[in-house]
VORO-463391 format. One record per residue (C-alpha): x, z, y; residue in one letter. Coordinates in nm, 2 decimals, always signed. Layout:
! VORO-463391
SITE       u       w       v  residu
SITE       X       Z       Y       A
...
//
This chain:
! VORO-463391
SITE       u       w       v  residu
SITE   +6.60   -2.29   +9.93       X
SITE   +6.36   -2.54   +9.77       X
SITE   +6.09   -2.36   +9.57       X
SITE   +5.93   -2.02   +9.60       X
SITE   +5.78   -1.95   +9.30       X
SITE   +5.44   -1.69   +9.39       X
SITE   +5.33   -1.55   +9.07       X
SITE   +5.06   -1.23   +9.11       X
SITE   +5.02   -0.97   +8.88       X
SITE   +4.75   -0.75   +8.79       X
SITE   +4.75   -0.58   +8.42       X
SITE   +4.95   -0.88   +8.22       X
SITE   +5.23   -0.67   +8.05       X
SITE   +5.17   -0.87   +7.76       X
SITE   +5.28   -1.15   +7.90       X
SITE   +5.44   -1.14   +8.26       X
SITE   +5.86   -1.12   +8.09       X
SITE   +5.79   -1.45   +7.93       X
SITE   +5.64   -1.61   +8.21       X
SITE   +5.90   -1.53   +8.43       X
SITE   +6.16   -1.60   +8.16       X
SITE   +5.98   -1.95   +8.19       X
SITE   +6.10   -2.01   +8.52       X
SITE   +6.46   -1.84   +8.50       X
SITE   +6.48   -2.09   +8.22       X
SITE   +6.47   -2.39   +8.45       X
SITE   +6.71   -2.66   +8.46       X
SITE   +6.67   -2.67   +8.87       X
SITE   +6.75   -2.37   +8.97       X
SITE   +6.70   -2.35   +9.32       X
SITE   +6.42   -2.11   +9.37       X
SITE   +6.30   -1.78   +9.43       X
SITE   +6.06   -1.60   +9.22       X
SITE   +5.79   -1.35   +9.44       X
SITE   +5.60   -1.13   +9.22       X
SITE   +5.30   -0.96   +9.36       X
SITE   +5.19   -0.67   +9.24       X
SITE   +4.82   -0.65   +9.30       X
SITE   +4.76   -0.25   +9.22       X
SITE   +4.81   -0.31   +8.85       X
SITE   +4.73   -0.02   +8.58       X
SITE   +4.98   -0.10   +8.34       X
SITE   +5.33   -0.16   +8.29       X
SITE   +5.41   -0.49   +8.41       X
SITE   +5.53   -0.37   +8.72       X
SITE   +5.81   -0.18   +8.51       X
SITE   +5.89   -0.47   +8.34       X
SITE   +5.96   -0.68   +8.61       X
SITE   +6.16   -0.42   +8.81       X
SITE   +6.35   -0.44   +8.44       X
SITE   +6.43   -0.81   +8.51       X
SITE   +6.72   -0.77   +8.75       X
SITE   +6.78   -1.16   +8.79       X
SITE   +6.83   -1.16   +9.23       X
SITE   +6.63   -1.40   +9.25       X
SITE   +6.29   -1.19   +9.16       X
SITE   +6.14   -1.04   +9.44       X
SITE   +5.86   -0.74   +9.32       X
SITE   +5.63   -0.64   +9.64       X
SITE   +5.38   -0.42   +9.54       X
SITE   +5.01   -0.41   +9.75       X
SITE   +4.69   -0.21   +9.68       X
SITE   +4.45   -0.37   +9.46       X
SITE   +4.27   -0.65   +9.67       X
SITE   +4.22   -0.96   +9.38       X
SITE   +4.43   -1.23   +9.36       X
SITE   +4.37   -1.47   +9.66       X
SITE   +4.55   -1.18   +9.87       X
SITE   +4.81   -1.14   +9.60       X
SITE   +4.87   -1.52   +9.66       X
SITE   +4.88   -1.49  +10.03       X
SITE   +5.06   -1.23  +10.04       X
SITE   +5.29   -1.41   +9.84       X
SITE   +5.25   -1.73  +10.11       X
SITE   +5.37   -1.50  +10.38       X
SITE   +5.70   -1.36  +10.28       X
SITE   +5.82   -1.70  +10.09       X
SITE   +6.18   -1.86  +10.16       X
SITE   +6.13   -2.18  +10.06       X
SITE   +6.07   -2.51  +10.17       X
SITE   +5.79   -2.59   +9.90       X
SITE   +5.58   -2.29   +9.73       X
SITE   +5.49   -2.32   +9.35       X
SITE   +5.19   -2.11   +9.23       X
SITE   +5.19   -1.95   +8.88       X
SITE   +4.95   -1.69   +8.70       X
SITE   +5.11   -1.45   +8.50       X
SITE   +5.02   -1.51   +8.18       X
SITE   +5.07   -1.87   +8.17       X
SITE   +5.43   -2.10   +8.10       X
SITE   +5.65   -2.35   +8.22       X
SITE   +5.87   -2.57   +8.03       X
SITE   +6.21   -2.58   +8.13       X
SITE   +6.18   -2.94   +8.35       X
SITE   +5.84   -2.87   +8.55       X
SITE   +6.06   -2.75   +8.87       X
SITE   +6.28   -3.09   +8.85       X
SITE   +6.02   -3.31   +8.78       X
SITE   +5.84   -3.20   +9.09       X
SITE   +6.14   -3.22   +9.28       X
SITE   +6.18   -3.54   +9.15       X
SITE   +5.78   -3.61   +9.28       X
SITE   +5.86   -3.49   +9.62       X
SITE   +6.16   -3.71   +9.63       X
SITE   +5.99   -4.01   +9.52       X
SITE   +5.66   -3.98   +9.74       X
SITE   +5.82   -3.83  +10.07       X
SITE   +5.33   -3.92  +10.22       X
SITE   +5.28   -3.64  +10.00       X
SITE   +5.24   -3.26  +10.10       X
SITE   +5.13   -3.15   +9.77       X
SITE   +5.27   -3.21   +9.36       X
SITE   +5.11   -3.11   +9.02       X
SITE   +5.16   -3.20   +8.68       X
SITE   +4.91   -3.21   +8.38       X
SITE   +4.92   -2.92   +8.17       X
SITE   +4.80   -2.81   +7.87       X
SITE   +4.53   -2.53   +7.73       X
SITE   +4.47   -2.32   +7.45       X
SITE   +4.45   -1.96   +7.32       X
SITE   +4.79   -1.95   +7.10       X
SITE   +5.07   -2.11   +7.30       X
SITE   +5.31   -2.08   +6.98       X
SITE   +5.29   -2.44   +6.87       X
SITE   +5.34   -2.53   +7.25       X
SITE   +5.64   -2.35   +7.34       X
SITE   +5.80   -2.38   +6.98       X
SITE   +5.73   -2.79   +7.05       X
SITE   +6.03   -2.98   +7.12       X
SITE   +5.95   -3.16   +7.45       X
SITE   +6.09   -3.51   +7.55       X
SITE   +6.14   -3.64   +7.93       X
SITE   +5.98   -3.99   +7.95       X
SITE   +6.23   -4.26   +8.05       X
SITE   +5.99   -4.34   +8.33       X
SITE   +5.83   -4.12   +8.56       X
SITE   +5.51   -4.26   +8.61       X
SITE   +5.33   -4.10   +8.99       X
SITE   +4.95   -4.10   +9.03       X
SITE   +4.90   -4.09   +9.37       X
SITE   +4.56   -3.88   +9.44       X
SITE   +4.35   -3.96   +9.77       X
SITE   +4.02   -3.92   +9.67       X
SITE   +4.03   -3.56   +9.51       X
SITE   +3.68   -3.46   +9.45       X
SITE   +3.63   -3.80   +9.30       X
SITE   +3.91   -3.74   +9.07       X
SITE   +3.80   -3.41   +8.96       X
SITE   +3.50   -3.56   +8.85       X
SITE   +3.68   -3.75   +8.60       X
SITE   +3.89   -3.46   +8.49       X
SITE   +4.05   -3.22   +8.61       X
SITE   +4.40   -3.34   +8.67       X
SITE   +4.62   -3.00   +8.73       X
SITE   +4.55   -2.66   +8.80       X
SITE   +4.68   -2.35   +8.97       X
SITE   +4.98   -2.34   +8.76       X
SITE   +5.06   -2.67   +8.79       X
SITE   +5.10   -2.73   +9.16       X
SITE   +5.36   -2.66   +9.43       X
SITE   +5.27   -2.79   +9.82       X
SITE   +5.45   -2.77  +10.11       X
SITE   +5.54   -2.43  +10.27       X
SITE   +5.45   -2.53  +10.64       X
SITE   +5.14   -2.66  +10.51       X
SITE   +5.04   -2.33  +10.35       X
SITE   +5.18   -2.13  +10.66       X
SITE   +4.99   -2.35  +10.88       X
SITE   +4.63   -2.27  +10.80       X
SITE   +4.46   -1.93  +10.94       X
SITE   +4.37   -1.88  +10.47       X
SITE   +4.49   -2.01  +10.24       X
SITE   +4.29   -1.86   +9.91       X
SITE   +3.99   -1.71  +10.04       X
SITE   +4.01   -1.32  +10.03       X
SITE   +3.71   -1.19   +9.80       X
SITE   +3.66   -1.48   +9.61       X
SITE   +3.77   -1.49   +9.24       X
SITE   +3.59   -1.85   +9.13       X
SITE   +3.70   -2.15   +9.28       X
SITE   +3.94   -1.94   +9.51       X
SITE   +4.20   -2.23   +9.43       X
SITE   +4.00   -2.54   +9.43       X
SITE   +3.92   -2.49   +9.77       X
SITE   +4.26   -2.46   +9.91       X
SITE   +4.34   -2.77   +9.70       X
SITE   +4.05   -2.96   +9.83       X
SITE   +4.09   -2.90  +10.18       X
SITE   +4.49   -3.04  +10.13       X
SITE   +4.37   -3.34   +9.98       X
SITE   +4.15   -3.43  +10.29       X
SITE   +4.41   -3.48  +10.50       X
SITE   +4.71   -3.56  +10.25       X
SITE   +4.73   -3.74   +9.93       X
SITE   +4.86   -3.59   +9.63       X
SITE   +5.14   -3.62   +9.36       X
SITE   +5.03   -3.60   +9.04       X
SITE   +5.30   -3.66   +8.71       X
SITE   +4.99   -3.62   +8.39       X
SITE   +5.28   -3.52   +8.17       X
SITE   +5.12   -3.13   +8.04       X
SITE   +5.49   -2.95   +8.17       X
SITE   +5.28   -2.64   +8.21       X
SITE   +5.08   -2.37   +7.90       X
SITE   +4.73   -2.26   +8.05       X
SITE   +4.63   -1.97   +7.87       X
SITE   +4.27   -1.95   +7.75       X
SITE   +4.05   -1.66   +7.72       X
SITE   +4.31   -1.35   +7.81       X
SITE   +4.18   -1.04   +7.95       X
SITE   +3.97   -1.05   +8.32       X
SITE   +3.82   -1.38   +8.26       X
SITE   +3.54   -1.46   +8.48       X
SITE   +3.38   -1.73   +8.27       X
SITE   +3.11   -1.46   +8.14       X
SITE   +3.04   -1.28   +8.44       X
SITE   +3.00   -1.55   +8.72       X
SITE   +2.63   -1.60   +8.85       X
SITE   +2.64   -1.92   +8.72       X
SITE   +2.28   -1.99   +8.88       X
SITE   +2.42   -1.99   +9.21       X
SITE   +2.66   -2.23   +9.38       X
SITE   +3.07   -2.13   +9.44       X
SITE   +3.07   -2.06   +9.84       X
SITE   +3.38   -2.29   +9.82       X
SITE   +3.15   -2.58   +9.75       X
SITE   +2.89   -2.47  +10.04       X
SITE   +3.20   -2.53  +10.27       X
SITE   +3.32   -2.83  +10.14       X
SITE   +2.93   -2.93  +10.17       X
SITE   +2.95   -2.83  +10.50       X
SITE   +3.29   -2.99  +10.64       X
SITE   +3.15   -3.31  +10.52       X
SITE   +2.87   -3.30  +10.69       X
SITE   +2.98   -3.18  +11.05       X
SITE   +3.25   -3.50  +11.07       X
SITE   +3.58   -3.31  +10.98       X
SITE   +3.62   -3.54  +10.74       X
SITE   +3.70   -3.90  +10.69       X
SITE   +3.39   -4.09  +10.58       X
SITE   +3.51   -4.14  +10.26       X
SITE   +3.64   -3.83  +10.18       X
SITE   +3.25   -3.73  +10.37       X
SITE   +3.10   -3.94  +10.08       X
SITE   +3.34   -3.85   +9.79       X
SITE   +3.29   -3.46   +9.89       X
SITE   +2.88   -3.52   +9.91       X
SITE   +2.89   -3.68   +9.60       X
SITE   +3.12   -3.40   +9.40       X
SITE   +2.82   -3.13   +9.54       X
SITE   +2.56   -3.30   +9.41       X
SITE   +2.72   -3.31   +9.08       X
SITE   +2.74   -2.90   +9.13       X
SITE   +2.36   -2.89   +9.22       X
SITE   +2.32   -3.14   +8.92       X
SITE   +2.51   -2.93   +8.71       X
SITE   +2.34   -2.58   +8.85       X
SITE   +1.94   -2.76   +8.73       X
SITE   +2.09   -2.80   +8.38       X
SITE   +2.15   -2.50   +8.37       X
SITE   +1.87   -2.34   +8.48       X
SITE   +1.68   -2.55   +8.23       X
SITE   +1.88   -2.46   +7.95       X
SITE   +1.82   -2.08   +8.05       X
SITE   +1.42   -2.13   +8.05       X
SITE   +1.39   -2.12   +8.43       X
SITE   +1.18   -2.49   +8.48       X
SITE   +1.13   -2.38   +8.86       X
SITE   +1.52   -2.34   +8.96       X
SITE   +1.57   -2.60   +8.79       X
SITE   +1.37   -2.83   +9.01       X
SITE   +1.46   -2.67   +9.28       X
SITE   +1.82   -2.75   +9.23       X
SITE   +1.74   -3.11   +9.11       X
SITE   +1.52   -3.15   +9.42       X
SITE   +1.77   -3.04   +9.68       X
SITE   +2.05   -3.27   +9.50       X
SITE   +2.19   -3.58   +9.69       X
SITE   +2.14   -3.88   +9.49       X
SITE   +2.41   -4.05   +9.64       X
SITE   +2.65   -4.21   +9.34       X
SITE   +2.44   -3.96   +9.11       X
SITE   +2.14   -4.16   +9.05       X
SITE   +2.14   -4.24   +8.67       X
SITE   +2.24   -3.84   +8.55       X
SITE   +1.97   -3.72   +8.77       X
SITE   +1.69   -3.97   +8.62       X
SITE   +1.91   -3.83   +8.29       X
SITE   +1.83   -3.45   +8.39       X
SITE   +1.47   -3.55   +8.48       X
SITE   +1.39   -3.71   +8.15       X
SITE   +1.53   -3.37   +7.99       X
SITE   +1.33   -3.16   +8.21       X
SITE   +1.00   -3.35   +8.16       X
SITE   +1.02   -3.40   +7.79       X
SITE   +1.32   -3.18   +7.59       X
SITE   +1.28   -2.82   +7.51       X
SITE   +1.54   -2.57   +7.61       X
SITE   +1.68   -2.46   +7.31       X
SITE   +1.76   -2.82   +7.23       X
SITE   +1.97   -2.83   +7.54       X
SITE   +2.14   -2.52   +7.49       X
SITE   +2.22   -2.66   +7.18       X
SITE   +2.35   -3.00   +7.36       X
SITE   +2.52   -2.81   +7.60       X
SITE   +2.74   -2.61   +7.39       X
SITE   +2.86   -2.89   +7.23       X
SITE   +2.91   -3.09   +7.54       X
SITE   +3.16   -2.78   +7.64       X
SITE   +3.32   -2.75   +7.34       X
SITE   +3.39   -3.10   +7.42       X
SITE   +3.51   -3.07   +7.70       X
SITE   +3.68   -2.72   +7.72       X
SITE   +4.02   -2.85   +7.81       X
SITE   +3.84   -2.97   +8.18       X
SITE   +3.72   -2.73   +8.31       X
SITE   +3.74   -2.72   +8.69       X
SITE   +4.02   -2.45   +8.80       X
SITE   +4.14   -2.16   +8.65       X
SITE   +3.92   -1.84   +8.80       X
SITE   +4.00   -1.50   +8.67       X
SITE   +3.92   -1.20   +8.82       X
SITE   +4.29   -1.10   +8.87       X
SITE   +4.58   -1.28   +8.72       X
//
């Protein structure tokens, strides 16, 4: 069997039949389809046991969150490569053969995503007619952090990696941890294997559905996924570029953590965030975030800051939900 296809579920009734019915829609059809229950409240559960395609597997475990739904998922899969997807977002009937056709074309890689696409109605998306280009064109991703800092290039949904990768490391998602529980596990596969990345959108990322975190995170503090990444790079487990890419990405995240404070009236945390920031490839947006601090009031950069992410809502960095 190729693909194991890990999708957990907690409360998305709404949605879970046509997710599913998004993969058993797949022109390759070599693959299994694992559906986690993670304790849910609602009738989704029912729905799937509904489905009675033999390729959907329902296991059922006590609420625990979603990194040990997906683990869980990990540790029971058949095939070769596992493919990740949240239940309440979509594929489109070629995502499973164009990433077959990645890992057949770039046999260095241990990892392949496609670009996808985000929004709160996926009616014009999956009433769109979609056409295969004539050429598959292969991004080959080595410096991940430093990619992400462009934009970010895939997500959960939109990513399959090798089974004996996965099965190889003591966690995959880290248990407890709802917010950047993915971009860790993808950042520590990039450090020692590049990455396949096809930008056509072959995947629907639903925004704002029920469980979002995007309200409730403390966003004053900083993700413990980044504290590790911080902390890999500096103890030698890393290449010394991937050392100086990884450094480089959590300065951004302290960068990121003194604008905020400043936009939320808190001058100290904000320098203390901008003091402890490495300046290394970050020089010009910290004299940037300096100026702001010494001169503009805070309601003018709350202002400047919700424009700047209503500019950029479509790259954001992960997908973190309390349960998907």
């Amino acid at each position: 069997m190729l693909f194991s296809v890990v999708i957990p579920l907690y409360n998305k009734a709404a949605y879970i039949e046509q997710t599913i019915n998004s993969v058993l829609a797949q022109s390759e059809t070599d693959f299994e389809i694992i559906v986690v229950d993670d304790g849910s409240r609602d009738e989704g559960p029912a729905a799937v046991a509904a489905m009675r395609d033999p390729r959907i597997r329902l296991v059922r475990q006590a609420n625990a969150g979603v990194a040990v739904a997906r683990n869980h998922g990990i540790s029971i899969a058949r095939g070769q490569w596992i493919a990740f997807l949240d239940a309440d977002d979509v594929w489109r009937p070629q995502y499973l053969a164009v990433q077959r056709a990645s890992i057949a074309s770039c046999p260095e890689v241990r990892a392949v995503a496609t670009g996808f696409y985000a929004a709160s109605d996926l009616a014009e998306w999956t009433a769109a007619a979609h056409v295969e280009s004539a050429t598959t064109r292969y991004e080959i991703i080595r410096d991940l952090p430093g990619r992400w800092m462009q934009s970010s290039p895939f997500f959960t949904s939109s990513i399959a990696v090798r089974a004996d990768v996965l099965k190889a490391m003591p966690h995959c998602f880290a248990p407890g941890e709802s917010v950047g529980e993915d971009l860790d596990l993808w950042f520590r596969i990039a450090e020692k294997y590049p990455i396949a990345l096809v930008a056509e959108p072959l995947v629907a990322y639903r925004l704002d559905t029920a469980g979002s975190l995007s309200a409730s995170h403390a966003r004053n503090t900083m993700a413990p996924y980044l504290v590790r990444m911080r902390d890999r790079a500096r103890s030698g487990l890393m290449s010394p570029d991937s050392a100086r890419s990884a450094l480089r990405y959590f300065a951004q995240s302290e960068i990121t953590l003194s604008r905020q404070a400043l936009i939320e009236g808190d001058r100290p945390g904000a320098r203390a965030w901008l003091a402890s920031a490495c300046p290394q490839g970050l020089r010009i947006r910290r004299w940037w975030v300096t100026l702001v601090f010494v001169i503009t009031p805070a309601a003018l950069v709350r202002r400047w800051e919700s424009w700047r992410l209503a500019r950029t809502a479509l790259s954001v960095p992960g997908k973190s939900r309390a349960n998907r």
